[in-house]
C-alpha angles and dihedrals in degrees: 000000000000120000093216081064079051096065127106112242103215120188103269104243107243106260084035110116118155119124113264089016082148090077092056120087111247093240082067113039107096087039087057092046101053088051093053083048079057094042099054091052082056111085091189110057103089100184129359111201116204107204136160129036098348087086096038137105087228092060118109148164088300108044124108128231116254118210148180126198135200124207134209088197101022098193086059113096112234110263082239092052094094099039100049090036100043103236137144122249 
């Protein structure tokens, strides 16, 4: 069986509008949202992958995001890196 078929499909949260927000736990959905905003400012992520309990049932107001980047340049720091981490340019 597929694992896709597998996934839970959550109600997507009003204001939410990523594609295949329904994947994404609604505790997480407008956190999501706002990374993958980042994400499109950035010219060098050339694919962000969103895995663990943040599209799972067991996720909940505490949990963190997991994810996975890919780079195009892989020694450049993400646009998004000082802003989310705090640090100084």
């Amino acid at each position: 069986m597929n694992n896709v078929q597998n996934m839970w499909d959550y109600p997507v949260i009003e204001g939410v509008s990523f594609a295949n927000a329904n994947r994404v736990h609604p505790f997480m959905q407008h956190r999501v949202e706002k990374l993958i905003q980042e994400f499109y400012k950035d010219r060098n992520i050339r694919r962000p992958v969103l895995f663990g309990s943040s599209l799972e049932f067991r996720c909940s107001s505490a949990s963190d995001i997991d994810l996975y980047v890919e780079k195009f340049d892989p020694e450049e720091k993400p646009a998004y890196y000082y802003i989310m981490f705090k640090k100084k340019v």
